[in-house]
C-alpha positions as CSV (number, residue, x, y, z in Angstrom):
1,X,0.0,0.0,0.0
2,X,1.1,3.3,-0.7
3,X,0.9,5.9,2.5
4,X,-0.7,9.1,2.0
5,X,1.4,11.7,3.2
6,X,0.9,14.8,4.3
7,X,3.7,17.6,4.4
8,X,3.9,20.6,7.0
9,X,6.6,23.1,6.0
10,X,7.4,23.2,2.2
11,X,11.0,25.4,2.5
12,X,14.0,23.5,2.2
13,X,14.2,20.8,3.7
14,X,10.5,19.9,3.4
15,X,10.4,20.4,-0.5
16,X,13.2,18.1,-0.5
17,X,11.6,15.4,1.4
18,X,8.7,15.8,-0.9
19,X,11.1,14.7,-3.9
20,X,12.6,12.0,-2.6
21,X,9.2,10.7,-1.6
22,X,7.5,11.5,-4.8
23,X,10.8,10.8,-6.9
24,X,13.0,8.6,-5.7
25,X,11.1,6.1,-2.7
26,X,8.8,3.7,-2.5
27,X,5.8,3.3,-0.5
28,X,4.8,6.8,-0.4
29,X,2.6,9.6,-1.6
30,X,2.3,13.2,-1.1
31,X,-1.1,14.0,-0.8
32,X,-1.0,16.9,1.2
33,X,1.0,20.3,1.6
34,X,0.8,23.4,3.9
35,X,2.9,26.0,4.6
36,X,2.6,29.8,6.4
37,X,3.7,30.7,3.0
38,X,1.1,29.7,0.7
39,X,3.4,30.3,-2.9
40,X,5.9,27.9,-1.4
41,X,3.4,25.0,-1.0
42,X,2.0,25.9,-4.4
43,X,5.0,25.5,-5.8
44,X,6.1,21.8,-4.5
45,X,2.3,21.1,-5.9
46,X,3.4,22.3,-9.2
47,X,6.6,20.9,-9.7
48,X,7.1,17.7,-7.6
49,X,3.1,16.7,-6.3
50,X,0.1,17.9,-9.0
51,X,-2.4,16.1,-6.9
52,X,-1.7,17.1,-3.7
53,X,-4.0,19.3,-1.6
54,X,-3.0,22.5,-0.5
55,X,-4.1,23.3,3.4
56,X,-4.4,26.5,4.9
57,X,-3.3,25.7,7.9
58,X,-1.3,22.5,9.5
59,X,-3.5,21.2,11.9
60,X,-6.8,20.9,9.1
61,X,-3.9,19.1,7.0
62,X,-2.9,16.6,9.7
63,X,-7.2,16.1,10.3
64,X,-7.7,15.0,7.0
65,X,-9.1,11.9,6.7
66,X,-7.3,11.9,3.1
67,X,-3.6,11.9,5.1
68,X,-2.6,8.8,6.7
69,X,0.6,10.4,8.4
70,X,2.6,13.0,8.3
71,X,6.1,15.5,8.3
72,X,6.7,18.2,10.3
73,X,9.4,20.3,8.4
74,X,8.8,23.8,9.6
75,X,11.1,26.3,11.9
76,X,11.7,24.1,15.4
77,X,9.5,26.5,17.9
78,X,6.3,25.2,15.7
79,X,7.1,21.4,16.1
80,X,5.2,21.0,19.2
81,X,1.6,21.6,18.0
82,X,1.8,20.0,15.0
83,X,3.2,17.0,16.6
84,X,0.8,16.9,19.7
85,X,-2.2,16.9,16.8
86,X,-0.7,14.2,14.7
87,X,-0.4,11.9,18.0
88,X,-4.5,13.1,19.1
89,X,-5.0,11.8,15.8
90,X,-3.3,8.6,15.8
91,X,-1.3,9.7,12.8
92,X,2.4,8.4,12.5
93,X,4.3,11.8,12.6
94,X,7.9,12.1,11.1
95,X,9.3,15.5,13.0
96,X,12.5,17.4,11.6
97,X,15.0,18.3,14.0
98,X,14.6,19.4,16.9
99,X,11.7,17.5,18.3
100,X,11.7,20.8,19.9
101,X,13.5,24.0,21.2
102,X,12.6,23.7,24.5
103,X,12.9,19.8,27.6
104,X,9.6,21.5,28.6
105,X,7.7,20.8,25.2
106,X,9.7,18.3,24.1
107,X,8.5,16.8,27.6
108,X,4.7,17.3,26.4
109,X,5.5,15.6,23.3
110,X,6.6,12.0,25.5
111,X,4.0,12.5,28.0
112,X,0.7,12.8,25.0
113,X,2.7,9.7,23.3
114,X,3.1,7.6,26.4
115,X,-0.4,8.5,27.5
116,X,-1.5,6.8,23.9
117,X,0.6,4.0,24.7
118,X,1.7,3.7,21.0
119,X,5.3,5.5,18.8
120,X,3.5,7.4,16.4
121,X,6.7,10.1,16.4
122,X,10.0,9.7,14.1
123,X,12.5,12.6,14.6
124,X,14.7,13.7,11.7
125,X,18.3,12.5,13.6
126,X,20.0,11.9,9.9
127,X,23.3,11.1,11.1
128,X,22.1,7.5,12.9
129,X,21.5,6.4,8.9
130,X,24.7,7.9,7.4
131,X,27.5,5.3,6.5
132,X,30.0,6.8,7.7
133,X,28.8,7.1,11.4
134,X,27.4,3.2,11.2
135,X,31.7,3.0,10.4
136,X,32.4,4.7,13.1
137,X,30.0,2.9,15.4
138,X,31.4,-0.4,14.1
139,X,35.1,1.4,14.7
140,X,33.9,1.7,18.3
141,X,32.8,-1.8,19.2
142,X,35.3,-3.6,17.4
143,X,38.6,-1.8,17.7
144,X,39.1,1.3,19.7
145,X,38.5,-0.2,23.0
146,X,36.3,2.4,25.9
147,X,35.7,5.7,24.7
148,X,37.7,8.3,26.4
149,X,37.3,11.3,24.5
150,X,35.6,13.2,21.7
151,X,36.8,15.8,19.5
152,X,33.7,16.6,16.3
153,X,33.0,19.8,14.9
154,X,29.7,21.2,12.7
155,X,31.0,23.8,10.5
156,X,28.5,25.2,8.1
157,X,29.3,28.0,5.0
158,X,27.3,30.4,6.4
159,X,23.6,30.9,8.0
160,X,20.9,33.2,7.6
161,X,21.1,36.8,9.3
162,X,18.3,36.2,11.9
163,X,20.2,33.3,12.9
164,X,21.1,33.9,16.9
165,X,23.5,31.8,19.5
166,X,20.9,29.9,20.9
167,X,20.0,28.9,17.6
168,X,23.5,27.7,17.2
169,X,22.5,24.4,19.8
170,X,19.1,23.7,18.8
171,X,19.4,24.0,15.4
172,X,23.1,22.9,14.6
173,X,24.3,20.8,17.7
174,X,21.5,19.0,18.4
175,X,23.0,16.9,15.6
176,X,25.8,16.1,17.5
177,X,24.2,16.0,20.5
178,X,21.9,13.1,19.7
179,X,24.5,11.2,17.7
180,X,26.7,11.1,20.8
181,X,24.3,9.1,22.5
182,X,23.8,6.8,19.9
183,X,27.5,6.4,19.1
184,X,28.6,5.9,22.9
185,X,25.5,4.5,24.1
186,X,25.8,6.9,26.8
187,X,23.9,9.8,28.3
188,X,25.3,13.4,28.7
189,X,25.5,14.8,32.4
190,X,26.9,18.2,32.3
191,X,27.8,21.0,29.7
192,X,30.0,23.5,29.3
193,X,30.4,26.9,26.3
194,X,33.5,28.8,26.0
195,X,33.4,31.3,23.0
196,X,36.8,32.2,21.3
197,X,37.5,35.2,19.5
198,X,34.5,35.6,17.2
199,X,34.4,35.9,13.5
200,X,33.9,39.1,11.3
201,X,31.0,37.2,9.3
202,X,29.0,37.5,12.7
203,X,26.6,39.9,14.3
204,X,25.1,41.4,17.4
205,X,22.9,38.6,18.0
206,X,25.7,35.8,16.9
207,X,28.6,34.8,18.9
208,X,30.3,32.4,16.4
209,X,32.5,30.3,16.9
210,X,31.6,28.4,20.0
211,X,33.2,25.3,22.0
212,X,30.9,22.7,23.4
213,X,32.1,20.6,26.4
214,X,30.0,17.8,27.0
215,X,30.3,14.9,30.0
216,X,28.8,12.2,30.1
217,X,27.6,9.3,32.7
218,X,30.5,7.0,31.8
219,X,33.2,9.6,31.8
220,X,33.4,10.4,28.5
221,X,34.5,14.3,27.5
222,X,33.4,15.4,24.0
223,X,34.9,18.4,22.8
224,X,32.6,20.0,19.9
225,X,33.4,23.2,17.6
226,X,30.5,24.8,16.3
227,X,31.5,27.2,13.6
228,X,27.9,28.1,11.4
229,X,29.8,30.7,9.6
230,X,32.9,29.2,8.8
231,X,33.4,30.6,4.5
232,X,34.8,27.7,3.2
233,X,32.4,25.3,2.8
234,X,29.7,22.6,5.2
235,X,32.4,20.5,7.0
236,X,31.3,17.5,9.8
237,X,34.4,15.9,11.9
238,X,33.8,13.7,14.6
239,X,37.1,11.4,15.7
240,X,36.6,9.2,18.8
241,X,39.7,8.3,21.4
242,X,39.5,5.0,22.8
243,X,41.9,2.7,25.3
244,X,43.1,1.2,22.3
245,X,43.3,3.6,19.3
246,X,40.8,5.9,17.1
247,X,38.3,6.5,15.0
248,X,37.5,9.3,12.8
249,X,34.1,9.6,10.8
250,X,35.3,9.2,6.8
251,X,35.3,12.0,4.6
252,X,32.5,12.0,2.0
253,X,33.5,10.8,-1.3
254,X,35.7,13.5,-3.6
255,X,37.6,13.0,-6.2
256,X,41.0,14.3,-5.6
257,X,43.0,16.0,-8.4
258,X,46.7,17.5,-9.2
259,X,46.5,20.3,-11.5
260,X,48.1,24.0,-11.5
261,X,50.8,22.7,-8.9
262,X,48.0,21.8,-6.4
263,X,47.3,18.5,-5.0
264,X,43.3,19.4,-3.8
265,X,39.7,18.0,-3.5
266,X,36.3,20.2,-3.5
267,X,34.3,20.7,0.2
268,X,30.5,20.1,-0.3
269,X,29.0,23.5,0.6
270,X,25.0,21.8,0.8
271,X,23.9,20.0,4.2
272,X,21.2,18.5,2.3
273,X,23.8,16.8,-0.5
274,X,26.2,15.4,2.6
275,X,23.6,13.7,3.7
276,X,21.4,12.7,0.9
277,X,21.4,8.8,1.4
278,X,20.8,9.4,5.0
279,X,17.9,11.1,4.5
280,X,16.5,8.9,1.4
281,X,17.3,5.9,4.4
282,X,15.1,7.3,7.4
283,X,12.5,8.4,5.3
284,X,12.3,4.8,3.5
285,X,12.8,3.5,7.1
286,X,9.7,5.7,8.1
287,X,7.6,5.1,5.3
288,X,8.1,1.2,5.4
289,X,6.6,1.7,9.7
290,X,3.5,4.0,8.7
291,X,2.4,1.5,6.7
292,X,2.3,-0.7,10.0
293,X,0.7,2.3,11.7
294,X,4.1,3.3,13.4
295,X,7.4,4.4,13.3
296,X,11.2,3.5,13.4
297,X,14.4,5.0,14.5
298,X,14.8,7.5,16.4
299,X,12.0,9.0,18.2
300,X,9.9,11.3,20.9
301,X,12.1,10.0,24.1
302,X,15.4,10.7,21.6
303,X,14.4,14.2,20.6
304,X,12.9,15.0,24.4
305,X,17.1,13.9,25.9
306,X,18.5,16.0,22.9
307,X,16.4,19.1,24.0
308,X,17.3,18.4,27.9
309,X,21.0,18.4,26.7
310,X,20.6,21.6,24.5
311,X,19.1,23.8,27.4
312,X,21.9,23.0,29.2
313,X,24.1,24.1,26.2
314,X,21.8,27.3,26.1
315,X,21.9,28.1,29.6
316,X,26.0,27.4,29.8
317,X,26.6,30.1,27.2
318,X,26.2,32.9,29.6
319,X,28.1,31.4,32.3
320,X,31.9,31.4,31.1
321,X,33.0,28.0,31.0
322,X,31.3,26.9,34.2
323,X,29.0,23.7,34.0
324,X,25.7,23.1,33.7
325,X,24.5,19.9,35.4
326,X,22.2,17.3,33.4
327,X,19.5,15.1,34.8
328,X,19.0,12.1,33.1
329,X,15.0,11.2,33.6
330,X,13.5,7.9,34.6
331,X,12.6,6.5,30.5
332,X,9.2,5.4,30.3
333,X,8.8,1.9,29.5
334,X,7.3,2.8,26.0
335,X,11.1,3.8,24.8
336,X,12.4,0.5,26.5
């Protein structure tokens, strides 16, 4: 059966979806689009879905009895509502990064899920698909020995001008924040911000580059640059230290040349083409569960410990290096 899908948020990342699903998976339809921009969601219906609905507004989408689940691709402060609705309606929900900006909502979000008793919620954490952090994974468990350390950085191009500090964890880190967990199968207990000399590509509202120190339960110290104007292109490292050696995430693939006296390779400069097959992989792996009435991967209880990690990180940027504890809630059985 094919699922009817329903997409809320046609910008970037959303349109995007709406290809692959339309143009390059299986199992899937788009059915459905809204957007607070009305053009934009006109335009994925002209170009990528011609029979798709266009809804004013998200939550009469996600109450069609036309969708049978639905994305959540808009900006992260509107996840919440959206998501709550698609769980009242028994709809599996896929939810783009971050689950959302705040423990307290993200909170709501486990708490209406558990209440059902059923996953209905996916969130968009990529990276757990991408082959070369299953590699590293595998690196991990096989020959590094315990982690000790962690040294990763998130470097993007550049980022729009209304793009703040804050926005610099929820939006950027929480990346690396939930692929920690996964990669260490550990839980983070304290944070720490330290902001070296900033760049001349920032602004008032943007101190950038910062330096994330994460602890966690087991002992582990992750060291994380985050650098969301950096000019030279959209650059992911991530090398672990173990008892017995290391592992560093591979490069993506680039042919390397030697012309002009130079020996050099090109930098990707697109988020969405680093990850591509990471994103065609969780959106198969969500489609393939909706069909079953549910969802795969990671999901509500992932995205609510990312956004109890990133309000630390928030709250440590204004307090010069010193930590911020983390409490690790009880996990409902549902997550078990």
């Amino acid at each position: 059966m094919s699922v009817r899908i329903g997409i809320i948020g046609t910008g970037a990342i959303g349109r995007d979806h709406a290809r692959r699903i339309a143009q390059v998976l299986a199992g899937g339809t788009v059915v459905a689009l809204a957007d607070a921009n009305p053009a934009a969601a006109e335009a994925v219906r002209r170009d990528i879905a011609p029979g798709a609905e266009v809804f004013a507004r998200g939550q009469d989408l996600i109450a069609s009895p036309s969708v049978d689940a639905v994305l959540v691709t808009t900006t992260g402060a509107t996840h919440e509502p959206y998501v709550l609705a698609a769980i009242a309606a028994g709809k599996p929900c896929f939810c783009e990064k971050p689950l959302a900006t705040t423990a307290t909502a993200a909170l709501r979000i486990v708490e209406a899920e558990t209440a059902l008793g059923r996953r209905l919620v996916q969130v968009g954490f990529m990276r757990r698909y991408d082959a070369g952090y299953g590699a590293l994974k595998d690196a991990i468990a096989r020959h590094t020995g315990r982690p000790l350390m962690v040294h990763a950085a998130h470097r993007n191009q550049s980022v729009p001008g209304d793009f703040d500090t804050p926005m610099a964890i929820h939006d950027t880190l929480i990346h690396e924040i939930d692929v920690f967990r996964w990669l260490l199968e550990d839980d983070h207990v304290s944070a720490r911000v330290l902001f070296p000399r900033t760049t001349s590509r920032s602004h008032a509202n943007l101190r950038d580059p910062q330096i994330v120190i994460l602890e966690t339960a087991k002992g582990v110290v992750i060291s994380v640059e985050v650098f969301v104007n950096c000019a030279y292109g959209y650059d992911i490292q991530c090398e672990v230290v173990g008892e017995n050696g290391t592992a560093r995430l591979p490069e993506p693939m680039a042919v390397q040349t030697r012309t002009g006296a130079r020996l050099q390779n090109d930098i990707l400069t697109d988020w969405k083409e680093r990850f591509i097959d990471a994103y065609d992989i969780e959106l198969r792996d969500f489609l393939q569960a909706a069909a079953r009435g549910t969802v795969a991967g990671p999901g509500a209880w992932d995205g609510y410990m990312a956004a109890v990690t990133a309000d630390a990180c928030v709250s440590a940027q204004a307090l010069a290096g010193e930590a911020v504890p983390i409490s690790t809630p009880a996990r409902p059985a549902l997550y078990d």
